[in-house]
Every structure is written in structure tokens, then in C-alpha cells.
VEXTI-458784 format. One record per residue: residue number from 1; residue in one letter; x, y, z of N, C-alpha, C, O in turn. Coordinates in steps of 0.05 Angstrom, whole numbers, m for minus. Layout:
<sites>
+-----+----+--------+--------+--------+--------+--------+--------+--------+--------+--------+--------+--------+--------+
:   i : aa :   n_xx :   n_yy :   n_zz :  ca_xx :  ca_yy :  ca_zz :   c_xx :   c_yy :   c_zz :   o_xx :   o_yy :   o_zz :
+-----+----+--------+--------+--------+--------+--------+--------+--------+--------+--------+--------+--------+--------+
: NUM :  A :      X :      Y :      Z :      X :      Y :      Z :      X :      Y :      Z :      X :      Y :      Z :
...
+-----+----+--------+--------+--------+--------+--------+--------+--------+--------+--------+--------+--------+--------+
</sites>
This chain:
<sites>
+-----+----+--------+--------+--------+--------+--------+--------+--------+--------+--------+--------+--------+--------+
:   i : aa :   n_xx :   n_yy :   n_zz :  ca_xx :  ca_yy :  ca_zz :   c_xx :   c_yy :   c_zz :   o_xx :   o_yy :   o_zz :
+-----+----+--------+--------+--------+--------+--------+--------+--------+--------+--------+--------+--------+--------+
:   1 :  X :   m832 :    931 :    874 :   m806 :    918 :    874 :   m787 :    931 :    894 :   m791 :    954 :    901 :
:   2 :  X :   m766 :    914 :    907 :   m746 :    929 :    923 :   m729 :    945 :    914 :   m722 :    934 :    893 :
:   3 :  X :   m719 :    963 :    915 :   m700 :    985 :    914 :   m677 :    972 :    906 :   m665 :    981 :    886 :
:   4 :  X :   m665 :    944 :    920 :   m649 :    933 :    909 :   m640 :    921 :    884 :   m620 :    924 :    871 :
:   5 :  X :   m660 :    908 :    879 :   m665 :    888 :    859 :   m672 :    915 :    834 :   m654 :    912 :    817 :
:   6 :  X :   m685 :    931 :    828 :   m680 :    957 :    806 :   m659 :    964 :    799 :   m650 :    958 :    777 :
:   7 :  X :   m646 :    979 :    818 :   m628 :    987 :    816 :   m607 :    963 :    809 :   m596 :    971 :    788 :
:   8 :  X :   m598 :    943 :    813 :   m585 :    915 :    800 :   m601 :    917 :    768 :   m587 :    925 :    749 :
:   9 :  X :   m620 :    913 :    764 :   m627 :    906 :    741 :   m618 :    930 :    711 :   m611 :    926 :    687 :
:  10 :  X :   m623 :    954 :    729 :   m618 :    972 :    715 :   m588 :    978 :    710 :   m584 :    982 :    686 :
:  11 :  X :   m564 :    979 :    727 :   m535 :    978 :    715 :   m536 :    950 :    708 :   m513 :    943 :    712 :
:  12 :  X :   m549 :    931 :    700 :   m543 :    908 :    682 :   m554 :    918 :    658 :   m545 :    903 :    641 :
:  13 :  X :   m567 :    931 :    649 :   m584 :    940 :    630 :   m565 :    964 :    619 :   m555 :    965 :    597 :
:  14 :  X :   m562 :    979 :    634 :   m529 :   1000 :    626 :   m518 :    986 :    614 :   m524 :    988 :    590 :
:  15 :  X :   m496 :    964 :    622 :   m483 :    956 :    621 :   m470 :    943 :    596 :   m450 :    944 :    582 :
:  16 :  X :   m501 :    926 :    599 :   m507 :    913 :    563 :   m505 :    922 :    545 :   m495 :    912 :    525 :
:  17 :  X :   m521 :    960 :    546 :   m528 :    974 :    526 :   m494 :    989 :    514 :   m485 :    990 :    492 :
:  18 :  X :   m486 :    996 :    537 :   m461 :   1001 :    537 :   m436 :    988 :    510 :   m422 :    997 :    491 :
:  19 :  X :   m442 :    966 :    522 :   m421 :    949 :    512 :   m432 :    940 :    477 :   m416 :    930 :    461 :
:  20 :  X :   m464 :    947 :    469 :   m474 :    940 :    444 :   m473 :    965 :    426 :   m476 :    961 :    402 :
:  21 :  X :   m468 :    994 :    436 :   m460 :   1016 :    428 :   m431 :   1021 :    414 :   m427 :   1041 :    400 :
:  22 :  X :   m410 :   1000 :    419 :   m393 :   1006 :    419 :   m390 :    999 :    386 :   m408 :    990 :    372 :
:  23 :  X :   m359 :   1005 :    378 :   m364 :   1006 :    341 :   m356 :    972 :    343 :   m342 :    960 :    359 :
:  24 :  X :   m369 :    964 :    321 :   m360 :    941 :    312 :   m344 :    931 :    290 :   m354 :    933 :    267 :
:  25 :  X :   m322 :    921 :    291 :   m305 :    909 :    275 :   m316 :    904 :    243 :   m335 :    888 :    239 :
:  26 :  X :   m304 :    918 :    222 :   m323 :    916 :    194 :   m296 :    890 :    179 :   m301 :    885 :    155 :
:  27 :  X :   m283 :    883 :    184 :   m264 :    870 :    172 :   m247 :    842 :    188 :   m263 :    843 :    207 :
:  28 :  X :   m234 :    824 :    194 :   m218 :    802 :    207 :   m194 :    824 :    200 :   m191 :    834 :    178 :
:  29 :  X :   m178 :    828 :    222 :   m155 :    843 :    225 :   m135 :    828 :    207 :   m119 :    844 :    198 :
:  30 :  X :   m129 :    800 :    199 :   m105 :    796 :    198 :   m109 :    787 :    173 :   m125 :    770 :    166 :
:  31 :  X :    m90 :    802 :    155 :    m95 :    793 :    125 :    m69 :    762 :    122 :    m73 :    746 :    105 :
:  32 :  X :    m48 :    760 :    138 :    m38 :    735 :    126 :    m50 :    715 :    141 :    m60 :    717 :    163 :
:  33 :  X :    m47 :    687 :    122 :    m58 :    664 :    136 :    m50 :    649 :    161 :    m26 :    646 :    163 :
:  34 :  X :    m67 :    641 :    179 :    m71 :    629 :    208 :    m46 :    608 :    201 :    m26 :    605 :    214 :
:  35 :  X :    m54 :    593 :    173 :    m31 :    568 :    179 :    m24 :    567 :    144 :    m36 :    579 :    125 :
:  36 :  X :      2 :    546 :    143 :     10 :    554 :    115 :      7 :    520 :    108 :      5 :    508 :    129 :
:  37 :  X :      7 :    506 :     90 :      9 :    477 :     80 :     33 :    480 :     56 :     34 :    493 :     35 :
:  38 :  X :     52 :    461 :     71 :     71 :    462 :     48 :     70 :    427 :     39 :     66 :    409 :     55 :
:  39 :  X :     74 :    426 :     18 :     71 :    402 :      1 :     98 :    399 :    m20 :    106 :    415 :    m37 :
:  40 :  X :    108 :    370 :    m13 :    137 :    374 :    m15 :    145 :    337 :    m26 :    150 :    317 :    m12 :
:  41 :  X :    141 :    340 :    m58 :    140 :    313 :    m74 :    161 :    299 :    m78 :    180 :    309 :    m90 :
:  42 :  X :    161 :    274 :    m70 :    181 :    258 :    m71 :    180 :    230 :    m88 :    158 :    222 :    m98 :
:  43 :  X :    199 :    220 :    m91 :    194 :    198 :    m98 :    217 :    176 :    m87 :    240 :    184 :    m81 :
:  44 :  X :    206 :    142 :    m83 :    231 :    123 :    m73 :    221 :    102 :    m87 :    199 :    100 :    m99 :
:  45 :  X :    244 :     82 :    m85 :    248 :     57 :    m93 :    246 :     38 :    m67 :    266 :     38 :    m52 :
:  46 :  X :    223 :     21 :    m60 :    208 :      8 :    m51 :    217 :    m28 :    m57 :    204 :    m41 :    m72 :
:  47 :  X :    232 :    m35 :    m48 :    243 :    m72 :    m47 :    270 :    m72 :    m58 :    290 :    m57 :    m56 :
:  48 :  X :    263 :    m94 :    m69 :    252 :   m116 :    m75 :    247 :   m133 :    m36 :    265 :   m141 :    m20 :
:  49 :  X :    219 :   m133 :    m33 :    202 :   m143 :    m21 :    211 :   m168 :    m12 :    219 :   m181 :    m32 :
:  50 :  X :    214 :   m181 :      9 :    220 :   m210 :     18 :    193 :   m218 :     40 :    183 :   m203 :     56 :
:  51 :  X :    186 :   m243 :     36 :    163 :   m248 :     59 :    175 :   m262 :     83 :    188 :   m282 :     85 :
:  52 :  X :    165 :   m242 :    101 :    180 :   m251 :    125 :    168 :   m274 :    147 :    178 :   m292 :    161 :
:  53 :  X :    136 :   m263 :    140 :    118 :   m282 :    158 :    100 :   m284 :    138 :     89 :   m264 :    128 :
:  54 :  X :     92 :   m314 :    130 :     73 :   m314 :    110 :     47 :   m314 :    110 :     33 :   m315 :     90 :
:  55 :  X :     35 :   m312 :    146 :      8 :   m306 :    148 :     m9 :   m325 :    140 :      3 :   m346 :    135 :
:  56 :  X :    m38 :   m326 :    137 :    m48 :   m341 :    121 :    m56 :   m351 :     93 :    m64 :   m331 :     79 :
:  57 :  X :    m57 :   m373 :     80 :    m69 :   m367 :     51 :    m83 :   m387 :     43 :    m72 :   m408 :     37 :
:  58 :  X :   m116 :   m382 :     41 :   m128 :   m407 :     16 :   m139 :   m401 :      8 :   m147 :   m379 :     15 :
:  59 :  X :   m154 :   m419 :    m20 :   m167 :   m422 :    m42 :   m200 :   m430 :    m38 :   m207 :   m453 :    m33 :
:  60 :  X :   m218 :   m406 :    m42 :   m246 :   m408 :    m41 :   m257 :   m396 :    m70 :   m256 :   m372 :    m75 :
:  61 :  X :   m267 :   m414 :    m88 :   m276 :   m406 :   m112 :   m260 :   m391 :   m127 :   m269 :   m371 :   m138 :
:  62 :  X :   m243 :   m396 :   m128 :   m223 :   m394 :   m147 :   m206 :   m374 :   m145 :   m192 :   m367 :   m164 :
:  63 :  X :   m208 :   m362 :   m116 :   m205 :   m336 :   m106 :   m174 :   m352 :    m94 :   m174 :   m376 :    m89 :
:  64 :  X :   m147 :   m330 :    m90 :   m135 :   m346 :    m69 :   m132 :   m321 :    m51 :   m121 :   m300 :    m59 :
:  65 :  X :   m142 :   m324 :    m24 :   m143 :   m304 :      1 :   m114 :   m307 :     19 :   m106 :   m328 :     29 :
:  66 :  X :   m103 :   m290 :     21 :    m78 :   m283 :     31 :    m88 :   m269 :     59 :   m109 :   m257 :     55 :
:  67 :  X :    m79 :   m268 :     89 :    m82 :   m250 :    108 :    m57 :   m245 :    121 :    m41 :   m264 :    124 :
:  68 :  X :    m51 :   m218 :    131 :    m32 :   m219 :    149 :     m2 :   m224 :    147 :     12 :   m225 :    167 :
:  69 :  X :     12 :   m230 :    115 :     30 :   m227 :    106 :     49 :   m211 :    124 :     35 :   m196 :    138 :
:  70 :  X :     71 :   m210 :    127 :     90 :   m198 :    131 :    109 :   m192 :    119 :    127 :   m208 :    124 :
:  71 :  X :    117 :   m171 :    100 :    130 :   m165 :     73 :    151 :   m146 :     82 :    140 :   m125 :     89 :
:  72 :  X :    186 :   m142 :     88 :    203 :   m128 :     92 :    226 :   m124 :     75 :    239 :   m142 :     65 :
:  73 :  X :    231 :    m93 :     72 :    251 :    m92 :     43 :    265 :    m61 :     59 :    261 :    m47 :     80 :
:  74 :  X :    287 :    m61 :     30 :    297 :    m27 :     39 :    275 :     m3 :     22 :    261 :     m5 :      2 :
:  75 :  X :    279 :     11 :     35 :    271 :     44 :     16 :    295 :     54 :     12 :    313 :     56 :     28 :
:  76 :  X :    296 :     62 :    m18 :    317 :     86 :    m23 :    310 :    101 :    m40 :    296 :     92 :    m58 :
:  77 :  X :    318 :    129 :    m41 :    306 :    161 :    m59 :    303 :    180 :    m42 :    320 :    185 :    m25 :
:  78 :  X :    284 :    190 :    m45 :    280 :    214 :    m27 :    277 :    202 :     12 :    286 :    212 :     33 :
:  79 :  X :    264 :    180 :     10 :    260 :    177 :     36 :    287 :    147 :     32 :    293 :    135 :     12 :
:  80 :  X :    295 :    144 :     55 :    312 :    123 :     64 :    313 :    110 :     86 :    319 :    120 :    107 :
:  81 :  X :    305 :     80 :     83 :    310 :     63 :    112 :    296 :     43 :     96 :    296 :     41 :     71 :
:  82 :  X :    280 :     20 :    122 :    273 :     m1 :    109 :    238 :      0 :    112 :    228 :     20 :    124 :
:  83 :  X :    224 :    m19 :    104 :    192 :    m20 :    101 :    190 :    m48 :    111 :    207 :    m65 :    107 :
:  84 :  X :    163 :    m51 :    126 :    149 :    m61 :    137 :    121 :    m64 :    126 :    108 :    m43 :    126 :
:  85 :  X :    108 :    m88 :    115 :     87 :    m84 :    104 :     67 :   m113 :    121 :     75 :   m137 :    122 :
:  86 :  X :     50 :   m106 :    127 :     29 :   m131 :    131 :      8 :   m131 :    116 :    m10 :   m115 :    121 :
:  87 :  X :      6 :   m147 :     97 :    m17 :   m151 :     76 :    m27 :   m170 :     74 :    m19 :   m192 :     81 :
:  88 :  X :    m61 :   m163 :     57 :    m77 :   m179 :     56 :    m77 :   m180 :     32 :    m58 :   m167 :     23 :
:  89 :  X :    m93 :   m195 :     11 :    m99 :   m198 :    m14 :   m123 :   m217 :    m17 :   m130 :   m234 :      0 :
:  90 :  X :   m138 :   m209 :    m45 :   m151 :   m235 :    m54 :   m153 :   m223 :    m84 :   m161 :   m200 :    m90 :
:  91 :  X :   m142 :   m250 :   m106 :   m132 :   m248 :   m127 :   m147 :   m277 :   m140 :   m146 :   m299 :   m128 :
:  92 :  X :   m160 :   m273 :   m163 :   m180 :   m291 :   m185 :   m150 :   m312 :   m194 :   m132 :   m305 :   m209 :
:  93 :  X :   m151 :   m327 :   m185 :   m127 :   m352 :   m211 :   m123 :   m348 :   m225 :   m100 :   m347 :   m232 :
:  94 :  X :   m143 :   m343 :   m240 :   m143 :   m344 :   m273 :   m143 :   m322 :   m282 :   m132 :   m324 :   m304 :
:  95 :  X :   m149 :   m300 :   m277 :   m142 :   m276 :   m290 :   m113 :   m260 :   m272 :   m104 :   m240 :   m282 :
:  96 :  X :   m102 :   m269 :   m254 :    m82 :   m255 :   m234 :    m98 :   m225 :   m229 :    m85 :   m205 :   m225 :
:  97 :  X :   m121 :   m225 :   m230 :   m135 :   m188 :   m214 :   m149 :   m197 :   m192 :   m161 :   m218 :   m187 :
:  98 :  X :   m145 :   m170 :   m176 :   m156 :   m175 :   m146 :   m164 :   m144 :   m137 :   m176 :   m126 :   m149 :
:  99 :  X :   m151 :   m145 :   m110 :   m143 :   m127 :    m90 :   m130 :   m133 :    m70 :   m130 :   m155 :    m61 :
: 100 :  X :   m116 :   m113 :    m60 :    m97 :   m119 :    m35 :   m102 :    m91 :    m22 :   m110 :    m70 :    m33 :
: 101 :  X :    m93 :    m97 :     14 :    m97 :    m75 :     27 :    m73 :    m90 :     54 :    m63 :   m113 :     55 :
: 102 :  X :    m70 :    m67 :     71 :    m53 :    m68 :     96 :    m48 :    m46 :    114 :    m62 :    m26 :    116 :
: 103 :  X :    m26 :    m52 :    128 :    m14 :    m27 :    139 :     12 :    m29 :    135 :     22 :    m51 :    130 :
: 104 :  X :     29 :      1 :    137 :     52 :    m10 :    128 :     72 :     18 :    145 :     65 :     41 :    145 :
: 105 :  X :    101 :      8 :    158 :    112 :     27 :    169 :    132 :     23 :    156 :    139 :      2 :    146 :
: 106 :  X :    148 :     56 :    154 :    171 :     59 :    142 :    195 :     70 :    157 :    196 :     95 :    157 :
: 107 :  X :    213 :     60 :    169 :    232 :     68 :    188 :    262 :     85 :    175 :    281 :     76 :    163 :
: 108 :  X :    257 :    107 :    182 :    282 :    122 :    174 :    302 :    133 :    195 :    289 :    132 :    216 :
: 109 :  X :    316 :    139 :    199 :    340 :    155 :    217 :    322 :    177 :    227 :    323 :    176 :    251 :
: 110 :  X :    309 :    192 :    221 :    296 :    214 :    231 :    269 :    206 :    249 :    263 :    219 :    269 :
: 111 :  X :    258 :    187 :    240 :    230 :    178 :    246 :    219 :    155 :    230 :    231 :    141 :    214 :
: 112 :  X :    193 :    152 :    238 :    174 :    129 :    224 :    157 :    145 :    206 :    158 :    170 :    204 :
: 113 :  X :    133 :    124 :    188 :    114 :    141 :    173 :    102 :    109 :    184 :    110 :     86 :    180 :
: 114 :  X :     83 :    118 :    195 :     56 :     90 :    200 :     29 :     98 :    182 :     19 :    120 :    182 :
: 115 :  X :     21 :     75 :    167 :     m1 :     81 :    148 :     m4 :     60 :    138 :     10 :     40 :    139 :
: 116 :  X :    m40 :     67 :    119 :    m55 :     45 :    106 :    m44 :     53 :     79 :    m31 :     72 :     71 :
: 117 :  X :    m56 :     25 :     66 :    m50 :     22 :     31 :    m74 :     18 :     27 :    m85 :     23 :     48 :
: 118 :  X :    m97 :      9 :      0 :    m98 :     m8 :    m12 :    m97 :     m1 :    m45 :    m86 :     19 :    m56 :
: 119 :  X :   m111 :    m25 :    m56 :    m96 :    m25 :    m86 :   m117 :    m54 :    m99 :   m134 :    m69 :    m90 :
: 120 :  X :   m102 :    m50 :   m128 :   m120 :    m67 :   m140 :    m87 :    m87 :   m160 :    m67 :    m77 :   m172 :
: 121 :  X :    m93 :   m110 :   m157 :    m72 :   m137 :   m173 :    m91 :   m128 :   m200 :   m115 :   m127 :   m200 :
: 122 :  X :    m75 :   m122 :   m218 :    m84 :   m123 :   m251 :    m63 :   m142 :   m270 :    m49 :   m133 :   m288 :
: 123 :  X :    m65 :   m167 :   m262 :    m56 :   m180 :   m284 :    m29 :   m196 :   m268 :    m11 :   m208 :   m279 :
: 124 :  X :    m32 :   m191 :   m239 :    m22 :   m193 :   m217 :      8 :   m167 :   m219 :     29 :   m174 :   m208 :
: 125 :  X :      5 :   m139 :   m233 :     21 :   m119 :   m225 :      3 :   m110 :   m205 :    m21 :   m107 :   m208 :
: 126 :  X :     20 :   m102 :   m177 :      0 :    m84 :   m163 :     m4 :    m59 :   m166 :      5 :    m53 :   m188 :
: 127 :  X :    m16 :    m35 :   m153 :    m18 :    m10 :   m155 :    m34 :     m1 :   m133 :    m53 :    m14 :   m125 :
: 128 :  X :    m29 :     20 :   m122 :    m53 :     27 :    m94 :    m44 :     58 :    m89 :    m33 :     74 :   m104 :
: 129 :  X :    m53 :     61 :    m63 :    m65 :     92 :    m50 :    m50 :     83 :    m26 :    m45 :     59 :    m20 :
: 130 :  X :    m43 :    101 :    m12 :    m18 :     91 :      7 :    m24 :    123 :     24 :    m24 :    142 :      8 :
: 131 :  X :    m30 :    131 :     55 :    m30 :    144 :     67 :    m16 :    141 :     90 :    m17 :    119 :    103 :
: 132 :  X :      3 :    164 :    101 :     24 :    147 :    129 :     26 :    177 :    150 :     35 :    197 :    139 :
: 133 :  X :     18 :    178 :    174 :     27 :    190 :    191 :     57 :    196 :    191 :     70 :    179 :    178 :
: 134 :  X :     71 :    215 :    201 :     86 :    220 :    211 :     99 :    216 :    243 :     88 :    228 :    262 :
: 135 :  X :    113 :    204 :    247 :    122 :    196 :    285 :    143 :    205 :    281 :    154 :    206 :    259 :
: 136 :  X :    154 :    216 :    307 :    178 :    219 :    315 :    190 :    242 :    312 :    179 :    262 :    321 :
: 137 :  X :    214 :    243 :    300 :    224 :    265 :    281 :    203 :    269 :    255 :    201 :    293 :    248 :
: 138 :  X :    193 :    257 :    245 :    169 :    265 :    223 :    134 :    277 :    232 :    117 :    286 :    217 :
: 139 :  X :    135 :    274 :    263 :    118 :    281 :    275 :     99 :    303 :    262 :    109 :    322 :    249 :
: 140 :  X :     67 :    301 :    267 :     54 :    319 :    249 :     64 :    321 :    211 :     51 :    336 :    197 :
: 141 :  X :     77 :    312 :    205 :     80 :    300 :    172 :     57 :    285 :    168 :     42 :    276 :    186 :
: 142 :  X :     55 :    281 :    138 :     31 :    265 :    127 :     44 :    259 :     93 :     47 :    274 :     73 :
: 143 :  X :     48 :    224 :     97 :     53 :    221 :     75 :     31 :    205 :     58 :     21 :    184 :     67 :
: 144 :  X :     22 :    215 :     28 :      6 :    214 :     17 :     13 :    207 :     m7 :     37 :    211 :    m10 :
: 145 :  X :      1 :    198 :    m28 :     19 :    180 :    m56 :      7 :    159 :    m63 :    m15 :    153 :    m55 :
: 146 :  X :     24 :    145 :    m82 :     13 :    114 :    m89 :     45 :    100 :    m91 :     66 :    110 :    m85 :
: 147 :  X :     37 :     71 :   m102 :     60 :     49 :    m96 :     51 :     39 :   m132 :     30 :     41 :   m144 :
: 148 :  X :     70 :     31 :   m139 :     69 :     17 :   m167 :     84 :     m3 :   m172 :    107 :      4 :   m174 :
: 149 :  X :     80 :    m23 :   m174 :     96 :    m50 :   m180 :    114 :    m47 :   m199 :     99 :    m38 :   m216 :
: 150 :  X :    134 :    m48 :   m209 :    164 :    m41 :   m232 :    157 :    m66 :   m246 :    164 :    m63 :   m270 :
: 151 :  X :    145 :    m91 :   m243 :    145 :   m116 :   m265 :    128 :   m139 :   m256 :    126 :   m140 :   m231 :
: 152 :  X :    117 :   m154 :   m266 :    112 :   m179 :   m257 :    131 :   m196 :   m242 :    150 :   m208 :   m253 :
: 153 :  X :    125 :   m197 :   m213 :    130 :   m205 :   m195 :    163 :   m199 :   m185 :    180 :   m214 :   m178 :
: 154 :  X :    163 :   m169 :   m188 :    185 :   m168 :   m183 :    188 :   m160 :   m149 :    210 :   m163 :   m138 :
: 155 :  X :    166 :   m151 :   m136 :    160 :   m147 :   m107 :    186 :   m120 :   m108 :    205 :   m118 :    m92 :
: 156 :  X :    182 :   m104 :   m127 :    198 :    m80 :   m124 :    182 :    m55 :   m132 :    167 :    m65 :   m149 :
: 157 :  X :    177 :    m32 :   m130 :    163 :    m20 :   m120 :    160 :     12 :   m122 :    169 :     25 :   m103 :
: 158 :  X :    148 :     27 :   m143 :    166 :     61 :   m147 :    137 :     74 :   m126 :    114 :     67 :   m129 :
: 159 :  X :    146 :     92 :   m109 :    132 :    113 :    m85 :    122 :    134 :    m97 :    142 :    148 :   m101 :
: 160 :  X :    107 :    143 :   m105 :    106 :    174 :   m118 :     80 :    190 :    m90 :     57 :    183 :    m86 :
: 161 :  X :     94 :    209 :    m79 :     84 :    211 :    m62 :     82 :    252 :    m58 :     89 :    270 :    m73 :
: 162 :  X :     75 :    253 :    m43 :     73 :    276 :    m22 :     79 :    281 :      5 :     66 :    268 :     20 :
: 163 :  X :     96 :    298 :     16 :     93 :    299 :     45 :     88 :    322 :     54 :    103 :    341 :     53 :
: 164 :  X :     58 :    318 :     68 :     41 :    344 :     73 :     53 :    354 :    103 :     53 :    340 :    123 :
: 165 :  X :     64 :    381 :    101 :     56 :    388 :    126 :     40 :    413 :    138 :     45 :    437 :    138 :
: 166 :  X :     23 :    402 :    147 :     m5 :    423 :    155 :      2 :    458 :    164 :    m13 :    476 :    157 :
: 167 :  X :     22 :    462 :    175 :     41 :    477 :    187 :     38 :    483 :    210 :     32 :    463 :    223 :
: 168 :  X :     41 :    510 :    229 :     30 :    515 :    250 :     20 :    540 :    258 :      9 :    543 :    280 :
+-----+----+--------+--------+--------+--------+--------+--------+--------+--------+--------+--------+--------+--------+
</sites>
């Protein structure tokens, strides 16, 4: 072998050994947590609901299929401004049970919350699972909860929710 090429191999071989001698860390230095989650429960009052654009709707086996609704009302409680809902449905005639699903934004002075629903028509009261980003001033927020119908057909609406924020 050349003189060169040894001698290279060998302070790489130091080098290594060197650096695998050294003590190793028996613990993660930092006993408080990287990030904190605070979770912060609210609740609003959701309509009374007006249809703004009525999208599509017909009758296949007794089913009646709704698409693309356009549903706008105020929020007031903990959160405040107005709602934006585009929904779908498909609901049995005769028994008023289904499901419904959409997207739905909520516009407040601070920011938006953009998010999905869905839910199930029982007797045609609705009820569902409702998840919403945070934009804007709400940025990195996460609102999480459900929606509950207050009566037969009252298109009014109680929020019981969460707003997660992951921290930093």
C-alpha cells in the first residue's frame, strides 16, 4: 500500500475511535415539554339557518338527495360572526333519518374557522362531528365539537366544541 493512503486511513480510524470513546448521554436533558396543547371549551348558538342557494334536490327510492345547499346564519356565544354552510343530505321520507355532510366557514372579527361536518337526520333533528381549521387571526387553531339541532326544523343550532391549540 502507499504511505499515503495508510496513513489517511489510519487518522480516520483515530478519529472514529475517538469520537465513540467519548461518554454518552444516559438521560434527554430537558425535563419540560417540547410543546404544550391547550384545550379551551366553548360553546355558540348556530342560526336560525336561511337557504341561500338551494343547490340541487331529488327523489330516488324514497330517498330525497339534497347537493350543494348553501345555508347562512349568525353565530353567537363564545365565538361570534356569521356561518356559511354548503350541504349535502340524503334523508328516507318516511322515517325523516338520513345523513348529512359539508363544509362549513365561520367568519369572525379576528379570523375564519374553515371545516368539514357530517351527521346523521334522526327523525329529521340533525346532529354531527364538525372539525374547522383556524385562518387568519385564528391561524394554527383547531376547532373540534359537534352541532345539535334545538327542535324540529328549527335550522337553529347549539356548538359544543373545543379549540385546540397545538402550541409551539
Amino acid at each position: 500500500m502507499e504511505p499515503r493512503i495508510i496513513v489517511s486511513a489510519a487518522a480516520l480510524i483515530a478519529v472514529t475511535a475517538l469520537g465513540c470513546d467519548g461518554p454518552q448521554p444516559t438521560e434527554f436533558p430537558i425535563s419540560a415539554p417540547l410543546f404544550t396543547t391547550t384545550k379551551t371549551a366553548i360553546t355558540a348558538t348556530i342560526g336560525p339557518l336561511v337557504v341561500a342557494v338551494p343547490g340541487r334536490t331529488w327523489v330516488s327510492g324514497g330517498i330525497v338527495h339534497t347537493r350543494d345547499q348553501v345555508q347562512v346564519g349568525p353565530v353567537s356565544g363564545n365565538i361570534v360572526g356569521t356561518i356559511s354552510v354548503v350541504a349535502n343530505a340524503n334523508v328516507a321520507l318516511g322515517t325523516l333519518d338520513g345523513t348529512g355532510f359539508g363544509t362549513l366557514t365561520i367568519t369572525t372579527a379576528v379570523g375564519t374557522w374553515e371545516g368539514s361536518f357530517q351527521g346523521r337526520f334522526a327523525g329529521a333533528l340533525f346532529a354531527d362531528k364538525v372539525v374547522a381549521q383556524g385562518r387568519g387571526g385564528l391561524d394554527g387553531l383547531k376547532l373540534m365539537g359537534s352541532f345539535a339541532e334545538t327542535g324540529p326544523a328549527t335550522n337553529t343550532y347549539v356548538l359544543t366544541a373545543e379549540i385546540v391549540n397545538p402550541g409551539s
